[in-house]
Backbone bond lengths (Angstrom), bond angles and torsions (degrees), N, CA, C in turn:
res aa  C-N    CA-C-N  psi(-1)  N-CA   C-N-CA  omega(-1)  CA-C   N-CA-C  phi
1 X - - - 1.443 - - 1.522 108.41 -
2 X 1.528 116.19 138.22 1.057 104.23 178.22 1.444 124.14 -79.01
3 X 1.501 134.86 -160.04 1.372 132.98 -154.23 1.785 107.08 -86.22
4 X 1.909 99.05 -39.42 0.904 96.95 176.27 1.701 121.89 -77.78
5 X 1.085 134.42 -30.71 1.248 162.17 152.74 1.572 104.32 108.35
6 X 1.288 92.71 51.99 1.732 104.81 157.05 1.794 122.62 -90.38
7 X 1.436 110.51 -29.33 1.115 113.98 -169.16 1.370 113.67 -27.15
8 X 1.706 124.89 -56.12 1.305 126.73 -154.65 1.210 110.75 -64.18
9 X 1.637 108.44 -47.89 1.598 126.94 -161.57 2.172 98.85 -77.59
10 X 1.147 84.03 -33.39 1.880 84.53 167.09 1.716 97.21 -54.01
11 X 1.383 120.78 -64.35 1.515 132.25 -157.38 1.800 93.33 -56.81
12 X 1.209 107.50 -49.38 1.736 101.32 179.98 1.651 115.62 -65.81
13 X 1.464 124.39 -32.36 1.308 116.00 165.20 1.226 114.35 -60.43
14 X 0.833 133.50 -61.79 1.623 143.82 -157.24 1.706 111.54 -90.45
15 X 1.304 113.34 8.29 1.532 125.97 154.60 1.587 91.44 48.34
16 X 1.679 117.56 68.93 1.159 117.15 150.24 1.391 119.72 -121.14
17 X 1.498 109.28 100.13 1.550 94.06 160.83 1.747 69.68 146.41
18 X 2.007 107.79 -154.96 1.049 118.63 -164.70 1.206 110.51 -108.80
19 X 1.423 127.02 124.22 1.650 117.20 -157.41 1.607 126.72 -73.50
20 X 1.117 99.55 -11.53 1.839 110.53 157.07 1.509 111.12 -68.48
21 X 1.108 112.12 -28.03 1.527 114.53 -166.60 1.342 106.32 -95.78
22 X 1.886 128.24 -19.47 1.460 120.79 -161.42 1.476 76.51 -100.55
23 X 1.073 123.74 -31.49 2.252 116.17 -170.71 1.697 97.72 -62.98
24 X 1.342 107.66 -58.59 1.632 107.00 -163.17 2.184 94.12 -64.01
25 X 0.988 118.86 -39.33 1.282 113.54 176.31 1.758 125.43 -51.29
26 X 1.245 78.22 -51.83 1.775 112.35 158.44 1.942 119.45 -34.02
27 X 1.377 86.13 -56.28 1.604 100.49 -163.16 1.622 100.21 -77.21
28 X 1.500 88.81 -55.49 2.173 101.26 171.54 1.474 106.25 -28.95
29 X 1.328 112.91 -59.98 1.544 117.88 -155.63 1.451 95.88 -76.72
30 X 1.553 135.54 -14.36 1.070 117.97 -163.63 1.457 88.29 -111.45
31 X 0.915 130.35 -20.76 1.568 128.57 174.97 1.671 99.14 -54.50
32 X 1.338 105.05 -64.89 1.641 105.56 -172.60 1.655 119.45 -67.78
33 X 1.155 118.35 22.72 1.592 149.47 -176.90 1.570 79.44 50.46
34 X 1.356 142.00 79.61 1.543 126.83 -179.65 1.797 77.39 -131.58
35 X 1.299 145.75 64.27 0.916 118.19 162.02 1.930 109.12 -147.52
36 X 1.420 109.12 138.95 1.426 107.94 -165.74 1.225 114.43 -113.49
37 X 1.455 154.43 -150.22 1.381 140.16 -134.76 1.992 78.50 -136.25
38 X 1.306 94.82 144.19 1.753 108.27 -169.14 1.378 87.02 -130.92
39 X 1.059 127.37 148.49 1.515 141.72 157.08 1.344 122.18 -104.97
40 X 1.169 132.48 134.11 1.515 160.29 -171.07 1.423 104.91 -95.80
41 X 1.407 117.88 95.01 1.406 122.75 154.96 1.405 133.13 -111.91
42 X 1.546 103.04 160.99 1.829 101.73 -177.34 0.773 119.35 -34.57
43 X 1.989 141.86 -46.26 1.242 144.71 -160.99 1.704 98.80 -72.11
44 X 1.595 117.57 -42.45 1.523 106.18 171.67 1.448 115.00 -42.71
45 X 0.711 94.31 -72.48 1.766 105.63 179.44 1.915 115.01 -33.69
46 X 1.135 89.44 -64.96 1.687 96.93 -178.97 1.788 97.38 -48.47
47 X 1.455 107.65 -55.97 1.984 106.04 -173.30 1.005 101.66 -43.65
48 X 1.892 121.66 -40.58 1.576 90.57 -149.45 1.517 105.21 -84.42
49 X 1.706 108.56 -14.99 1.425 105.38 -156.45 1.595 100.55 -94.69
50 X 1.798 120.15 -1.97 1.531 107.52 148.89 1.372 135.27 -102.94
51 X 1.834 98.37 26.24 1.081 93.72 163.59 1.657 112.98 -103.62
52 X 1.152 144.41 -9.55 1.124 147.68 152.90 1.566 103.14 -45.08
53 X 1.470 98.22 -65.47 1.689 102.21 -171.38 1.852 112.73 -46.31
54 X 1.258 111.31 -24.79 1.551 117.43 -165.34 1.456 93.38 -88.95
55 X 1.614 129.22 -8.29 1.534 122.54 -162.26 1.574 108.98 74.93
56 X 1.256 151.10 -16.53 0.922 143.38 140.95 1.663 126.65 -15.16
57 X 1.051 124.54 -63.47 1.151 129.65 132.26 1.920 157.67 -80.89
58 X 0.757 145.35 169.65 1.236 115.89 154.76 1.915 113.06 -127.44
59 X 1.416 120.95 -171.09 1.541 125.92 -141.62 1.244 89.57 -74.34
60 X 1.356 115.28 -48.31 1.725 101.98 -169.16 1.163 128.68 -73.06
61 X 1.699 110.76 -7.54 1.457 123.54 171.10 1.747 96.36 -69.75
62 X 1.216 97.40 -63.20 2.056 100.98 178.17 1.696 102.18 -27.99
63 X 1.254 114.51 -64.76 1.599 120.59 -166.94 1.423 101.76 -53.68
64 X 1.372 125.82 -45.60 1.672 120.86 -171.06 1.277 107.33 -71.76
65 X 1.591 118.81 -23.07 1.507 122.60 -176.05 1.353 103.11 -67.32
66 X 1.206 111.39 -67.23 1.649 129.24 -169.24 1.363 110.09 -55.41
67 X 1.588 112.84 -35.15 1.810 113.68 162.80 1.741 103.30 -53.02
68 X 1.038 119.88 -47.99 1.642 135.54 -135.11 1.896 79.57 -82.89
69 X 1.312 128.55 -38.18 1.357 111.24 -146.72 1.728 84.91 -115.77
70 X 1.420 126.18 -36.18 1.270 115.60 -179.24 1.686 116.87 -58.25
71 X 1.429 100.10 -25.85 1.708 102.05 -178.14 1.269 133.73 -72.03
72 X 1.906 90.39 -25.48 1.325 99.69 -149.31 1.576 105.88 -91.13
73 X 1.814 136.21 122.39 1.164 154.62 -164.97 1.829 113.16 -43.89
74 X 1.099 97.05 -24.90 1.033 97.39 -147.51 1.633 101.50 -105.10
75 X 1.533 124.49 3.17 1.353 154.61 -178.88 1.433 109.97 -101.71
76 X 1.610 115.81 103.89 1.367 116.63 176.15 1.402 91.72 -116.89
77 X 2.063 98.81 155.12 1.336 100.46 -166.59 1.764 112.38 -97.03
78 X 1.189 124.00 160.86 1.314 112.60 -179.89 1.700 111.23 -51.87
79 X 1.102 101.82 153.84 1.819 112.20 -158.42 1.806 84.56 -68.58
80 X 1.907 97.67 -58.72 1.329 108.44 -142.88 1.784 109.54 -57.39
81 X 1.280 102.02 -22.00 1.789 107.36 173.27 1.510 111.60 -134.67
82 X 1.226 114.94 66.70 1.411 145.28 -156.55 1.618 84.68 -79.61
83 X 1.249 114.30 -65.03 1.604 112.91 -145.88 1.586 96.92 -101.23
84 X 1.411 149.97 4.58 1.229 148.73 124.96 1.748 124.62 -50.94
85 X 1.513 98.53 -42.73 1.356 107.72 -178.00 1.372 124.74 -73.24
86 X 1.932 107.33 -22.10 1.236 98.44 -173.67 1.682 94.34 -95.00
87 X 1.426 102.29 -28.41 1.688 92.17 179.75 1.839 111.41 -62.06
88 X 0.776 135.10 -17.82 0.993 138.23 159.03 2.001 112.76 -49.61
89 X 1.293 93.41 -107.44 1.528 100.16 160.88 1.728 125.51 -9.48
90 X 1.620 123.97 -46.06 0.968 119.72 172.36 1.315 100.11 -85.67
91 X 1.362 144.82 -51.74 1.705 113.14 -167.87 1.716 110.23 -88.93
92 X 0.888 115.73 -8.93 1.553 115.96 170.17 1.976 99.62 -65.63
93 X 1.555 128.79 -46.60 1.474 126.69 -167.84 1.757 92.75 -92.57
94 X 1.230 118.46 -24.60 1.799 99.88 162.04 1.487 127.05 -106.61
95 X 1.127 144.38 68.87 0.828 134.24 -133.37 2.009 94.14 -91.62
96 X 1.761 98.12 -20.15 1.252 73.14 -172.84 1.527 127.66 -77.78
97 X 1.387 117.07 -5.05 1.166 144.06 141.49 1.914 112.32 -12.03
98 X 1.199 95.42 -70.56 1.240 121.92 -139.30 1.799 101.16 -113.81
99 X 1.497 132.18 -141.42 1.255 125.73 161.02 2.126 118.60 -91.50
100 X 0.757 135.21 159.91 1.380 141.66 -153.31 1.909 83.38 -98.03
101 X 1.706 99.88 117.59 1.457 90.44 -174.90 1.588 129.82 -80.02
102 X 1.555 116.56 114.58 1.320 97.75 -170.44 2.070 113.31 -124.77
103 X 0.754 106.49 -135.55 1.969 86.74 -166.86 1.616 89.20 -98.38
104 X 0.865 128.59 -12.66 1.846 131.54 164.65 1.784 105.03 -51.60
105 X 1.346 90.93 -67.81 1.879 115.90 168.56 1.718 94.72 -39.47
106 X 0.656 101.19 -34.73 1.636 95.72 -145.97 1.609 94.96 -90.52
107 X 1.143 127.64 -30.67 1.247 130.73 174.55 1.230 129.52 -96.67
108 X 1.437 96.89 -17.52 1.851 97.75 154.76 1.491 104.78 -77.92
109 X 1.503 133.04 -46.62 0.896 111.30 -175.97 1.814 139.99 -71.16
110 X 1.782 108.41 -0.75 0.905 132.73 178.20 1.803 98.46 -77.50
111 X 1.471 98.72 -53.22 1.563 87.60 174.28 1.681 115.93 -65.08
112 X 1.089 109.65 -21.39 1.766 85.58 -168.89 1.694 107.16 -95.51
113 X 1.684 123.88 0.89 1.129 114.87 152.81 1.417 133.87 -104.43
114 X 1.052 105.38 3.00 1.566 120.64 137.67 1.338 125.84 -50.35
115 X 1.700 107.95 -70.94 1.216 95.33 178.57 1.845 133.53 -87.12
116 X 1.669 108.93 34.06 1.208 161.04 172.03 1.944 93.02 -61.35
117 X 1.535 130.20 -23.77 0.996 114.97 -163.00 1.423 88.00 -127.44
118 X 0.838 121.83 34.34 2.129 144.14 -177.30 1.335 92.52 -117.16
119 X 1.824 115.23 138.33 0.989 110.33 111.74 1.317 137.69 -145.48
120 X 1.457 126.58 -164.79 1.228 126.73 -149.02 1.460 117.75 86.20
121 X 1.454 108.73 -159.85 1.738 108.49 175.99 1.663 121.91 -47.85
122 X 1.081 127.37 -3.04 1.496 138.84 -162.05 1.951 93.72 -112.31
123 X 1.282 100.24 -7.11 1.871 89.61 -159.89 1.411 100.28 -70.18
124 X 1.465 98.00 -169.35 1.504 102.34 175.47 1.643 127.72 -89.00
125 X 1.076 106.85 -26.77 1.570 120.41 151.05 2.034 106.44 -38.98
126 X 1.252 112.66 -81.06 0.859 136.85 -171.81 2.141 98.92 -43.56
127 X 1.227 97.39 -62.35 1.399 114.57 155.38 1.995 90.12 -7.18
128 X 1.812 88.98 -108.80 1.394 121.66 -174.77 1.327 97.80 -25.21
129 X 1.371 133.47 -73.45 1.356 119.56 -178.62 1.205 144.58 -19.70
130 X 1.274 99.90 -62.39 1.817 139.86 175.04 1.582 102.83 -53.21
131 X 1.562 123.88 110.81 1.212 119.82 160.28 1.638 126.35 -44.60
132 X 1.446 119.26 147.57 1.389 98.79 -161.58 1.622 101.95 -90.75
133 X 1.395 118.23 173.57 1.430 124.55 -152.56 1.201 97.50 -71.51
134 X 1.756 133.05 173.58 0.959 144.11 -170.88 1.340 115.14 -46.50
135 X 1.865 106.99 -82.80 1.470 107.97 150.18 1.558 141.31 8.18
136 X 1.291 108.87 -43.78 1.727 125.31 170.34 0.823 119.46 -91.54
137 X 1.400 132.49 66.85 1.382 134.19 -174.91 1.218 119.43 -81.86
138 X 1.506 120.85 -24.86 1.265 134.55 179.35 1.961 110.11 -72.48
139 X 1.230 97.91 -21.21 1.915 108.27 -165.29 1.528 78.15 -94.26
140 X 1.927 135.95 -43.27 1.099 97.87 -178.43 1.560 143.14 -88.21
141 X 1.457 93.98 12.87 1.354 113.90 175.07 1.693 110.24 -68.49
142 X 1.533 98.88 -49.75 1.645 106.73 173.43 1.445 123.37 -130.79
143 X 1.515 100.08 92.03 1.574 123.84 -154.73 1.760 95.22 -70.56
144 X 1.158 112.25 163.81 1.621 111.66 165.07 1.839 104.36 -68.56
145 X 1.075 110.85 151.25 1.489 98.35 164.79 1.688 112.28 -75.06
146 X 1.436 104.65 -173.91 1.463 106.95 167.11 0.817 125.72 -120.13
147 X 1.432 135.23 139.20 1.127 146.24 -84.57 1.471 79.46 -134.33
């Protein structure tokens, strides 16, 4: 563990390793109060959601992730896409909430935090708005709501 005792909760943002193993690592370090403030950025998000897309993972692993990192106290989200990131995070870890996340989900949502570094008509708002392209028939069955 490192000095500050971020290491683990770094390993749970950045979805390295096996996600039973970065939570229980997770919990250890926070049990032994060894754990410090991690930040949540776009690029997290984009990794985890191309690693589903690559088969690397699959959706319900995404959903336990996004539970695992939206919960956890000690995870603040990047300032600069604060209110994309958390909308993200909350309907990606509820899905039943929201649409049931599947690699359709997963690729609209790859596009709209991508284009998260747009702005104007190209942004990610704008993104979310925008019905998704033909091709996605499955995302237009279960659109994001609006916001």
């Amino acid at each position: 563990m490192d000095t500050h005792g971020s290491r683990p909760l770094e390993d749970l943002v950045q979805w390295n390793g096996d996600l039973s193993e970065l939570t229980r690592n997770t919990r250890s370090a926070r049990h032994c109060g060894a754990t410090s403030m991690v930040t949540f950025r776009r690029d997290h998000a984009v990794a985890a959601v191309e690693k589903v897309l690559a088969g690397l993972a699959d959706p319900s692993q995404l959903v336990d992730w996004a539970q695992a990192v939206h919960f956890e106290d000690q995870v603040e989200i990047e300032g600069e896409h604060q209110d994309l990131l958390t909308q993200f995070l909350f309907e990606v870890s509820t899905p039943e909430l929201f649409a049931p996340v599947t690699r359709e989900i997963c690729r609209r949502w790859l596009h709209v935090l991508q284009a998260s570094t747009a702005s104007g008509p190209g942004s990610a708002q704008g993104a979310l708005d925008r019905p998704p392209a033909p091709r996605d028939r499955a995302a237009a069955r279960t659109p994001l709501p609006p916001r």
